[in-house]
C-alpha positions in Angstrom: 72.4 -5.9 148.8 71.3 -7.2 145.4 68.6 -8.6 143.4 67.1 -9.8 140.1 64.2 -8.7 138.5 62.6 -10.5 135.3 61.7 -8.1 132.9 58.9 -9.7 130.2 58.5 -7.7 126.8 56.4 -8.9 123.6 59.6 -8.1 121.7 62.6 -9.3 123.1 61.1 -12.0 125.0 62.0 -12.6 128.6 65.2 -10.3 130.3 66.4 -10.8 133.7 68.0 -7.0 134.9 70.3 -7.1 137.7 70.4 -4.4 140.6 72.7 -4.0 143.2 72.3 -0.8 145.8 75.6 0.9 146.8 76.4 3.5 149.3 78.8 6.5 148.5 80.2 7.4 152.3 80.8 10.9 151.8 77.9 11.9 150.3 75.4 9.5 152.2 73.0 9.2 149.4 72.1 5.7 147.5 72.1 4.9 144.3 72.6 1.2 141.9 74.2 -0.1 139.1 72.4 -2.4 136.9 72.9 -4.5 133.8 70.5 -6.5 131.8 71.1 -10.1 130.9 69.2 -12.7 128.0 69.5 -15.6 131.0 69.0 -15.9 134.8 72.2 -17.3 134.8 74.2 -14.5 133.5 72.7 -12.0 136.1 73.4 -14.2 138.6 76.8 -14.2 137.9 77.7 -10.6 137.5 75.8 -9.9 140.6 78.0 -12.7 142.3 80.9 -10.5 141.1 79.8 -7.1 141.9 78.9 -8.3 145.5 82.5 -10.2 145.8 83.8 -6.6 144.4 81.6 -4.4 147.5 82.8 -7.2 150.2 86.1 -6.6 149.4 85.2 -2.6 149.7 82.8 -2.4 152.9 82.6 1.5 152.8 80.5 1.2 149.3 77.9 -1.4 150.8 73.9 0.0 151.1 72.6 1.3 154.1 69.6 -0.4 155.4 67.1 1.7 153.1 65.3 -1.4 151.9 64.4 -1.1 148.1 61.3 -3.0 148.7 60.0 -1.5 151.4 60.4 1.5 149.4 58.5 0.6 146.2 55.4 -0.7 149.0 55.4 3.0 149.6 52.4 5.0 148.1 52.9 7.8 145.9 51.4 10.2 148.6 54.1 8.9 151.3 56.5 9.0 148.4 55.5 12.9 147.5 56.3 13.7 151.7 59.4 12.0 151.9 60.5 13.7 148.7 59.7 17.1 149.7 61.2 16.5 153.2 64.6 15.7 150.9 64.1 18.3 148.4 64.1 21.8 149.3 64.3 23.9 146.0 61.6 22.8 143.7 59.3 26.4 143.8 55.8 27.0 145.4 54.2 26.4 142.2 55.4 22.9 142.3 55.3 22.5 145.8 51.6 23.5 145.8 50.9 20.8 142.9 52.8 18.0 145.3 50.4 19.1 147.8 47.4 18.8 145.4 48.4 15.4 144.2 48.7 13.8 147.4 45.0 14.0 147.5 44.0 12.6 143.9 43.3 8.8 143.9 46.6 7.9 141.7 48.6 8.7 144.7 47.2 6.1 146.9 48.8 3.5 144.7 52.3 2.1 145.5 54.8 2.5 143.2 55.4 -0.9 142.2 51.5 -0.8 141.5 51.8 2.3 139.4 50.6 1.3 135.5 50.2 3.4 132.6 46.4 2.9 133.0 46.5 4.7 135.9 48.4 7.6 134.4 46.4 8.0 131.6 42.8 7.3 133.4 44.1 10.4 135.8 44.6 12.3 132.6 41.2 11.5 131.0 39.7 12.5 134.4 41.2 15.7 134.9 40.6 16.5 131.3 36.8 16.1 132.4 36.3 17.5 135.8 38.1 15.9 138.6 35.7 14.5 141.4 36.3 12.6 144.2 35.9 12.5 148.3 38.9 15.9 148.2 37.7 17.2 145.2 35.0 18.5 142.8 37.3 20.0 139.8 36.6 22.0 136.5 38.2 20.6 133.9 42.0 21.2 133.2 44.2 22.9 130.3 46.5 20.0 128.9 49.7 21.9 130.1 48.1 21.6 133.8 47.7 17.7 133.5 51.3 18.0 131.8 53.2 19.8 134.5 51.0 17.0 137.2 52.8 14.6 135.5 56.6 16.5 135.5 56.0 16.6 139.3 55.6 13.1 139.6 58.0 11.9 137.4 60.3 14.1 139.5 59.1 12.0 142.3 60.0 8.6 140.7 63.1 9.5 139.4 64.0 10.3 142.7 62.9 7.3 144.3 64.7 5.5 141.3 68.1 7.5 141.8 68.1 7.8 145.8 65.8 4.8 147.3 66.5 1.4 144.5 62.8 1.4 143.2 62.6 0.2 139.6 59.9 2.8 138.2 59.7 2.7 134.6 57.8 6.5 133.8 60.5 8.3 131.3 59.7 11.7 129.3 58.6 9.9 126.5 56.4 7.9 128.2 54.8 11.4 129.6 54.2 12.8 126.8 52.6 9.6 124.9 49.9 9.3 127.8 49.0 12.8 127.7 49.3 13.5 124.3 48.3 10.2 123.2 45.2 9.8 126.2 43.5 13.0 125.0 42.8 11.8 121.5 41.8 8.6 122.9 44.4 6.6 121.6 46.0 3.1 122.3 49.5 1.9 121.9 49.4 -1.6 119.8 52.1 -3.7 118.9 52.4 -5.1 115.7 53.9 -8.1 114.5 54.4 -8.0 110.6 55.6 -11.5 108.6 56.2 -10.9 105.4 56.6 -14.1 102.4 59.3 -16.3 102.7 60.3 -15.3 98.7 60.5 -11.8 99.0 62.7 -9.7 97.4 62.7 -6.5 98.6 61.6 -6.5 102.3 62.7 -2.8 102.9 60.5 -1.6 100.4 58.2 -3.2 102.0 59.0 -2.2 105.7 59.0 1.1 104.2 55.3 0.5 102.8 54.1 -0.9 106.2 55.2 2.5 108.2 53.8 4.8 105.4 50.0 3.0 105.5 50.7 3.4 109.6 51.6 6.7 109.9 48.3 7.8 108.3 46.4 6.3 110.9 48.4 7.2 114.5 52.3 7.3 115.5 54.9 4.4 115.3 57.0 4.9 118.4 59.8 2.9 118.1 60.2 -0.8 115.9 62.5 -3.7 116.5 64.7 -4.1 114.6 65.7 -0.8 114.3 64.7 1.4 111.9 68.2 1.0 110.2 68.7 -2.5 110.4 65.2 -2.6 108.7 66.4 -0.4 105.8 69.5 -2.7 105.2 67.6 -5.3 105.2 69.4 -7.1 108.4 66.0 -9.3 109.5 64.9 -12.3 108.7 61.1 -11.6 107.3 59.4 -10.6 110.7 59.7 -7.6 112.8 57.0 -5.7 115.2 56.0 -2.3 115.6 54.9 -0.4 118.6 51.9 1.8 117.3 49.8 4.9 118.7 46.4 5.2 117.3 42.7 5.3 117.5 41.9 3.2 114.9 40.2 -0.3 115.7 42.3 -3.2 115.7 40.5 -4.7 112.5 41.4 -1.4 110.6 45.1 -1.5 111.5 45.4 -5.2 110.2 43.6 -4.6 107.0 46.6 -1.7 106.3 49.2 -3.5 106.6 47.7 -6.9 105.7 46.6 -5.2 101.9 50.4 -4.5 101.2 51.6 -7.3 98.9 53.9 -9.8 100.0 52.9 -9.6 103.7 51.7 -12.8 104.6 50.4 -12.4 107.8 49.5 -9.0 110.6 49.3 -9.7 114.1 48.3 -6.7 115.9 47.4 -6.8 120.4 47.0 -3.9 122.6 49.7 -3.3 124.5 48.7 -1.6 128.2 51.7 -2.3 130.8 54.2 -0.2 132.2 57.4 -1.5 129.6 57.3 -0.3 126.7 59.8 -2.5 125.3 62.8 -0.6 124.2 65.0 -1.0 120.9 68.1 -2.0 122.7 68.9 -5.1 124.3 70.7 -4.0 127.3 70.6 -1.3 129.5 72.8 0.6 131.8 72.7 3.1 135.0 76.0 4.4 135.6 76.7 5.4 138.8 75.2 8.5 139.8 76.2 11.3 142.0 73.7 13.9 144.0 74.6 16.2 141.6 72.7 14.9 139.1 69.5 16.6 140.1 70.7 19.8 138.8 68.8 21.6 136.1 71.8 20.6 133.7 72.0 16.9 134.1 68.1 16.4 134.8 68.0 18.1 130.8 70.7 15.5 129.8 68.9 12.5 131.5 65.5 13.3 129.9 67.1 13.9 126.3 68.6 10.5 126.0 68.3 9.7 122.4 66.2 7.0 121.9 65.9 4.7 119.1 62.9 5.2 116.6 61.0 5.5 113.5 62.2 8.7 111.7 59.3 10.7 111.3 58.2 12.0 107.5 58.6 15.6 106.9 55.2 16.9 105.8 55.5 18.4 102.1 52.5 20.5 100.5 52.0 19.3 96.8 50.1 21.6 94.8 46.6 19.3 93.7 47.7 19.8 89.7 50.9 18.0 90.7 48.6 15.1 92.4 46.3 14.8 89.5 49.1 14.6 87.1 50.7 11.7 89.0 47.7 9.8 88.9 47.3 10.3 85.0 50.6 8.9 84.9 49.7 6.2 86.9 46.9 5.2 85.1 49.0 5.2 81.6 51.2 2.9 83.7 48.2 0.6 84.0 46.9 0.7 80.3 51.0 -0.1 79.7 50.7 -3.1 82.0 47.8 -4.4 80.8 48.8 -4.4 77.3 52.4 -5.9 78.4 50.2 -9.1 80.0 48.4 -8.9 76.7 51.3 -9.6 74.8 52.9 -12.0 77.3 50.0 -14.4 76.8 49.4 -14.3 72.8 52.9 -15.1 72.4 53.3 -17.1 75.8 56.4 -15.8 77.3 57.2 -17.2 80.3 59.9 -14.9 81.0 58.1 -11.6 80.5 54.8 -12.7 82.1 57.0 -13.4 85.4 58.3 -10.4 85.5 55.1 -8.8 84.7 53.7 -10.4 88.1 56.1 -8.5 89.9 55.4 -5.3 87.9 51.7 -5.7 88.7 52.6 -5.7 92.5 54.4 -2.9 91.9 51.8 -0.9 89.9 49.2 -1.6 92.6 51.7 -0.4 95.1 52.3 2.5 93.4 48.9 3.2 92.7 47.4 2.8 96.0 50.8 5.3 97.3 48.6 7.7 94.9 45.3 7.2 95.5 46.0 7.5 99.7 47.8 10.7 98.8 44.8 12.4 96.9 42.5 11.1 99.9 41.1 14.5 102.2 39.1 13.5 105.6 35.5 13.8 104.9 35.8 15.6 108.2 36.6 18.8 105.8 33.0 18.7 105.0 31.3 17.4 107.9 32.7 20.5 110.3 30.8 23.1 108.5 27.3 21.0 109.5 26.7 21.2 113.1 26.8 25.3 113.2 24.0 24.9 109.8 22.0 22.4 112.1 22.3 24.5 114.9 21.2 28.2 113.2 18.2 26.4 110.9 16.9 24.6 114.0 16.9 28.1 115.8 15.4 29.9 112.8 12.6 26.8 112.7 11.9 26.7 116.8 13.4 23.3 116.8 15.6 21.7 119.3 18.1 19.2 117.3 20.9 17.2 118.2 23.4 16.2 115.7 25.4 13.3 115.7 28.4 13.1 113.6 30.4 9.6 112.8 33.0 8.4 110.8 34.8 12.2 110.3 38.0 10.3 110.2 37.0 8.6 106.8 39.0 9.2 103.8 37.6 10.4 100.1 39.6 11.6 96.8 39.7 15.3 96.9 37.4 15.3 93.7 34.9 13.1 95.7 35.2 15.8 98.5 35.1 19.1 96.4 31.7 18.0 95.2 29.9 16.2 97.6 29.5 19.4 100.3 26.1 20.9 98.3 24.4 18.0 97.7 25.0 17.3 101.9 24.2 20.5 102.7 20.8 20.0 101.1 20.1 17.0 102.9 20.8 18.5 105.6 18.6 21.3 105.5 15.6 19.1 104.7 16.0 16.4 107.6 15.4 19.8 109.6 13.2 21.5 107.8 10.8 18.5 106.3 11.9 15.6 108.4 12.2 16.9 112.3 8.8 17.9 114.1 8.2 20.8 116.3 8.7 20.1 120.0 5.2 20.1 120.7 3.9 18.1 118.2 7.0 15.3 119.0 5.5 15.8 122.9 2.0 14.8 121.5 3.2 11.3 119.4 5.3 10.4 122.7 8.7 11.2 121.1 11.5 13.3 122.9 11.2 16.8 122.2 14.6 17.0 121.1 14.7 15.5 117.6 18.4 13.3 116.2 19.7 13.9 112.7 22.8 11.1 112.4 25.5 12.0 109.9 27.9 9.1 109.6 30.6 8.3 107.0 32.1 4.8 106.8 33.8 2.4 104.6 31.9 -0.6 102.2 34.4 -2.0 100.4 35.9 -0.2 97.8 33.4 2.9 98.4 32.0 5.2 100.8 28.8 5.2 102.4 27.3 8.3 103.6 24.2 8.5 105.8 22.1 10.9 106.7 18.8 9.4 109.4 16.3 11.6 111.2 13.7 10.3 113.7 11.5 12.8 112.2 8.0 12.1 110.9 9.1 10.2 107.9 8.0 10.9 104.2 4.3 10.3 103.4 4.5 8.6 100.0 0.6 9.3 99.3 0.9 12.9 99.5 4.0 12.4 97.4 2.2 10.7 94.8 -0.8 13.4 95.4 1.8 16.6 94.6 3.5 14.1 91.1 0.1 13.9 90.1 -1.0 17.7 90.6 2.6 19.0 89.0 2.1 16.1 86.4 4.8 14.3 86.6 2.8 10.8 86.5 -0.5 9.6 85.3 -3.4 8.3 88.1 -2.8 4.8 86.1 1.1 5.1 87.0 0.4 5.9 90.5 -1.9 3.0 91.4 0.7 0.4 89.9 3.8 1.9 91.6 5.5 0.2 94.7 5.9 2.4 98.3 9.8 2.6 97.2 8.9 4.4 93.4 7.4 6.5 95.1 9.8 7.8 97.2 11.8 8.1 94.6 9.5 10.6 92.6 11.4 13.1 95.2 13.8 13.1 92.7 12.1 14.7 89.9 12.5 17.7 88.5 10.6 20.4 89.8 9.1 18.5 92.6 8.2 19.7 96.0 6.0 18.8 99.1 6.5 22.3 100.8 2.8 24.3 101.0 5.0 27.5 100.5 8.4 28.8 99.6 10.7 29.8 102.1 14.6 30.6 102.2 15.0 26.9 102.8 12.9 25.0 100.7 9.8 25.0 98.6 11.4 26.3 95.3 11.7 22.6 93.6 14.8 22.1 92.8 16.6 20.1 95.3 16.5 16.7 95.4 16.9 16.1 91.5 20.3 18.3 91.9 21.2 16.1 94.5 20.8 13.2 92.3 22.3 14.3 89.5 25.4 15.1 91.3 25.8 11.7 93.3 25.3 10.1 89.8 28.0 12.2 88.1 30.5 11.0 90.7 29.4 7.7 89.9 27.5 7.1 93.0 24.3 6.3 94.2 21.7 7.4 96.6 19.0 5.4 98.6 16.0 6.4 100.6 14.5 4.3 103.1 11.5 5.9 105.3 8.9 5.1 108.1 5.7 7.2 108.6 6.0 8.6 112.2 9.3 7.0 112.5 12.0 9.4 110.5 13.8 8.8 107.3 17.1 7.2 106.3 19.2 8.4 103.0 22.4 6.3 102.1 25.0 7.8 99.5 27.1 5.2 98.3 30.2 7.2 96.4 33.6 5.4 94.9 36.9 6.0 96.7 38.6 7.2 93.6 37.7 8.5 90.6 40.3 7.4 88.3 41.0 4.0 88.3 38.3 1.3 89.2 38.1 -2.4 88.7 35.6 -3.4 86.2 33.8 -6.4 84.4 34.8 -6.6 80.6 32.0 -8.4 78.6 31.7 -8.1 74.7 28.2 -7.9 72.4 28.9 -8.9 69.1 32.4 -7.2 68.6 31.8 -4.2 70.7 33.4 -4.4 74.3 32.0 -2.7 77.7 33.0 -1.9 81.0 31.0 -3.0 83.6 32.2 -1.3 87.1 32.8 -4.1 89.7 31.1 -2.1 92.1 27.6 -2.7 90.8 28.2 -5.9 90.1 26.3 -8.9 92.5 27.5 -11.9 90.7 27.2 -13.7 87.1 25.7 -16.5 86.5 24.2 -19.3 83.4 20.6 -19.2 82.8 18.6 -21.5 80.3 15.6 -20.0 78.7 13.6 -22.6 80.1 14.0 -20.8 83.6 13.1 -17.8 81.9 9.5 -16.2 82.8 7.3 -13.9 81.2 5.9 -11.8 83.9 3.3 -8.7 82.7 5.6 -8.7 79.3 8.3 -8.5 81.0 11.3 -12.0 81.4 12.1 -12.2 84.5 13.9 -14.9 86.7 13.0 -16.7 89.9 17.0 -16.5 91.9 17.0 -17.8 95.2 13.1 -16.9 96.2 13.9 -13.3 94.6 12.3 -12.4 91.2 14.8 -10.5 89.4 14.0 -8.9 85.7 16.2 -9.8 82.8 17.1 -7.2 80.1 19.2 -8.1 77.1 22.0 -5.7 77.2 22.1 -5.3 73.4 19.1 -4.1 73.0 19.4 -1.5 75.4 22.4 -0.1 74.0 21.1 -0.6 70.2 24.3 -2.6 69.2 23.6 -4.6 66.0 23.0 -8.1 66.0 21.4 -11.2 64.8 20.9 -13.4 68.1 17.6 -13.4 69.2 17.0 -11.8 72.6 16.8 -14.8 74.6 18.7 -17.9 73.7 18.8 -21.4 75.3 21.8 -20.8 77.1 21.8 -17.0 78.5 25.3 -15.5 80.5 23.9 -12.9 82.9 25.4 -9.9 84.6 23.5 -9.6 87.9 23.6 -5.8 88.8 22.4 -4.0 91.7 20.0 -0.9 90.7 19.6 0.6 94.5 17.7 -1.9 96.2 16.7 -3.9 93.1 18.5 -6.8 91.4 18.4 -6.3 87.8 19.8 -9.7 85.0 22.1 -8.1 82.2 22.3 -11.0 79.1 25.7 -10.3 77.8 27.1 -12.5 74.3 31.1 -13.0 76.6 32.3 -12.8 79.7 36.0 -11.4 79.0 37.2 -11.3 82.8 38.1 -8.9 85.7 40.9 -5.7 85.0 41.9 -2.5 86.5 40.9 0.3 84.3 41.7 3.7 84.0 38.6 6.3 83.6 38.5 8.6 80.5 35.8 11.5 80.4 34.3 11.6 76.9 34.5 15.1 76.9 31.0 17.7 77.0 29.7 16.7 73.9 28.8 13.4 75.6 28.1 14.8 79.1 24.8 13.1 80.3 24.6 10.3 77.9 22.4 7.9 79.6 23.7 4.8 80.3 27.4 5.4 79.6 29.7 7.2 82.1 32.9 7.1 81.0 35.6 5.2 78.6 39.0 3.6 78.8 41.5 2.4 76.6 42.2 -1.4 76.5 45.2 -3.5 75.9 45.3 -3.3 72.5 44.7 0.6 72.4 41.0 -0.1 71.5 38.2 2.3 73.1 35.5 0.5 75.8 32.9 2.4 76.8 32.0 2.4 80.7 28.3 1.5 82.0 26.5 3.5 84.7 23.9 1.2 85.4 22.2 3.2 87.0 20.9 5.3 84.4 21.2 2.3 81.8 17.8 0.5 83.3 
């Protein structure tokens, strides 16, 4: 007559529901009453009254349907026995119950049913359906959809009529179908934040925004408003929809300050733990399987995370709030400034709060200035396709990372210089299909397009298995166009001369065509990366294909930088190019073909005083007995900066020096320190 089920969830621990099956005489249908209890105990006991309460009442004990028997049942069976006790449900549907009976889900029992097995039905459907009844085409989502409304109708009438416990609700539905066809996972996430902090709803708040730019929160406990009242202690979990790795979630929720630690598991069972702590089926009558009440069971409010109204912010808008930003910065820094000449405790505590705040605020910024690369990517594959068609090619591109993020600046000028690259791993870099049959190689040649994250910046890569550059007929064409010297040639390494790829007016290309040949490419290309403060890197194999990396910053207009001072002149260094700094005695200091260079961990890395590149004034000689070096990486190479101080790390805000300064080699950029002095910015790239 009754029973008790234990009910596990990741949430709210272990539950123990109680279910007792009662009998309504007039009608002769079944239905149960439930309740939920913290303790085995507790259920027992309100079941012990409840069955007291029916013996006392014999004409509102069960019939001999046995619940258990009933969830054994398969789905098929289930689907039969429903339509023998359901008569107005439409041929459409009826045809569908027919049609399901023979797909593999329905040979499950219900108490076997898992969302796996929903969604993995979905995902084949969405493919072409194939198995021992079938050989399907693949399905519209509304088809798959509707599959689904039919069997729900199925549980819930097993649920309602026979006692099985079937946990597949409307929201449920949706988040496998919706959710399953962008290849998405539901995660919970459990979020501890410091035992000292102050304002955990800001934070909550924080720890939703970074999520919801990633996938869908689908419900938290505790609620949503106990979270905003701040009535937690300083834990609480999330259940998450997204695509994202697991690594990826954890880093954006773990970067938010004051969160100490971010536990995040996939979550694949057929619970998904609820918000409330107990639960309640009120008796039921057959009536409830009218169109009316069936809309009234399937819209019970449920608990969640209110969802963000999307708001389109004109890009001026965007770029003013950043420049405010970045004043807020300079203001901060020149608060701390003032905190530690005069060493006030007070102020520089509440300036530690100030900077979390700042760097909160900032980051709020940056993320909203941040466009997919996807924007850009989307336009390649139909360029691929009509050049390789044009060319009598047969190319296959592969396209990764569309999902990463860039500033909109970043974005707006980074779709030529790609474009280019493009064209040329077609055009230059992919063979013919016959000549790719003759070296063994498939005749269908790869160009890889792949975005993805390196710390603070962006690494773009564009490989081909083509024939790879030939660096002797590279230094053949420099020589013939003269852009180097015989002598210059023969003392050049394979990688400078690759690079000469870059100079102006250089080309390979025995003729001009509407794709190449006209010389002005790959120096455009470079200039362009550069401007943005980037780099780019070209690795090749003869026979083999080539590889370019673009390494580009993530923002634009505030960076974290090294401050060193020459004499009294102070420079930015960005942290980016930066390897490490380190102490050098002029002892350890060699003089290799008139140049000093330094033997660092087996690697011979040149040293350059940075004074004398920059012609700042001063008395020192060039190498003294005790050197402080900025290692710096120049593409591949390592490259020792001798620098007078070493100031320390700080955020700083990027000022353009206007057009009067616009290529000035080895300078990209100023800010304005502390004190409202001006330090000029380093691109070391162009520097050495």
């Amino acid at each position: 007559m009754g029973y008790i089920t234990e009910l596990k969830s990741k949430t709210k621990g272990t539950r123990y529901k109680a279910v007792i099956n009662i009998r309504k005489p007039s009608e002769g249908i079944e239905y149960f009453d439930t309740e939920t209890f913290s303790t085995r105990a507790l259920a027992k006991a309100w079941l012990k009254r409840e069955e007291d309460r029916l013996e006392k009442n014999p004409h509102l004990l069960s019939t001999d349907k046995d619940a258990v028997a009933s969830a054994a049942m398969s789905l098929a069976s289930a689907i039969t026995r429903y339509k023998s006790e359901i008569s107005d449900y439409g041929r459409t549907k009826a045809f569908t119950l027919e049609m399901l009976k023979k797909f593999d889900i329905s040979q499950k029992s219900l108490a076997d049913l898992k969302r796996t097995d929903y969604a993995q039905h979905a995902l084949r459907r969405r493919d072409g359906y194939s198995n021992e009844n079938y050989d399907l085409d693949p399905v519209e989502p509304s088809t798959i959809l509707f599959e689904f409304q039919c069997i729900k109708s199925v549980l819930d009438h097993a649920e309602l009529l026979w006692g099985v416990e079937i946990d597949f609700n409307e929201y449920e539905k949706e988040l496998i179908v919706a959710g399953h066809h962008k290849e998405m996972k539901t995660y919970l996430i459990e979020v501890k934040l410091d035992e000292g902090c102050l304002l955990k709803a800001a934070r909550t708040y924080m720890v939703f925004r970074n999520l919801e730019e990633i996938g869908e929160i689908i419900k938290s406990n505790p609620s949503v408003q106990e979270l905003e009242e701040e009535k937690f202690d300083n834990s609480f979990v999330v259940a998450f929809l997204s695509n994202r790795p697991v690594a990826e979630i954890q880093k954006e929720v773990q970067d938010i300050s004051e969160v100490r630690n971010v536990t995040v598991e996939e979550y694949i069972v057929t619970d998904i733990p609820e918000i409330k702590t107990e639960e309640k089926v009120v008796e039921k009558k057959a009536e409830v399987k009218t169109p009316a009440k069936t809309a009234a069971k399937t819209d019970k409010p449920t608990e969640a995370v209110k969802k963000t109204a999307t708001v389109r912010v004109d890009t001026e808008k965007l770029d003013a709030l950043m420049n405010l930003v970045a004043e807020l910065v300079i203001n901060k820094t020149r608060l701390a400034q003032i905190g530690s000449e005069y060493n006030l405790q007070e102020l520089s505590e509440t300036l530690s709060h100030v900077d979390r705040v700042t760097s909160d605020l900032q980051s709020v910024v940056t993320k909203a200035r941040m466009v997919p690369i996807e924007t850009v990517f989307s336009r390649f594959p139909r360029v691929v396709r009509d050049l390789a068609k044009d060319l009598g090619k047969d190319i296959e591109l592969i396209v990764q990372g569309k999902e990463t993020e860039l500033d909109r600046t970043v974005i707006d000028e980074i779709g030529d210089p790609l474009i280019h690259l493009i064209r040329n791993s077609v055009d230059h870099g992919i063979e013919k299909p016959e000549i790719r049959k003759e070296t063994g190689k498939s005749t269908t040649g790869t160009i890889l397009l792949k975005a993805e994250h390196e710390g603070n910046s962006v690494v773009i890569t564009i490989k081909d298995d083509g024939k790879g550059l030939n660096e002797e007929l590279i230094v053949k064409k420099a020589i013939e166009k003269g852009l180097i010297s015989d002598d210059e040639a023969e003392k050049m390494s394979k990688e400078e001369k690759v690079k000469l790829i870059f100079a102006s007016g250089f080309s390979t290309a025995e003729k001009v065509t509407d794709v190449s040949g006209r010389g002005v490419g790959m120096d455009v290309v470079r200039t362009k990366i550069e401007a943005l403060n980037g780099s780019i890197e070209v690795l090749t194999d003869a026979g083999l294909g080539t590889e370019i990396k673009i390494k580009l910053p993530l923002t634009l207009a505030i960076i974290e930088a090294l401050m060193v001072k020459l004499e009294d002149e102070i420079f930015a260094i960005p942290l980016a190019n930066i390897v490490e700094t380190i102490d050098i005695g002029k002892a350890d200091i060699k003089v290799v073909q008139s140049e000093n260079v330094v033997l660092l961990r087996g690697e011979i890395v040149p040293i350059l005083n940075l004074s004398k590149l920059l012609d700042v004034d001063t008395n020192k000689p060039e190498i003294e007995d005790t050197n402080t070096v900025v290692i710096v990486k120049v593409g591949s190479k390592k490259i020792g900066l001798v620098v007078d101080v070493l100031i320390g790390q700080q955020e700083i805000v990027i000022k353009s020096l206007g057009k009067l300064f616009t290529g000035t080699k080895g300078i990209t950029g100023a800010t304005v320190l502390g004190n409202g002095e001006v330090a000029l910015i380093l691109d070391v790239l162009t520097l050495v």
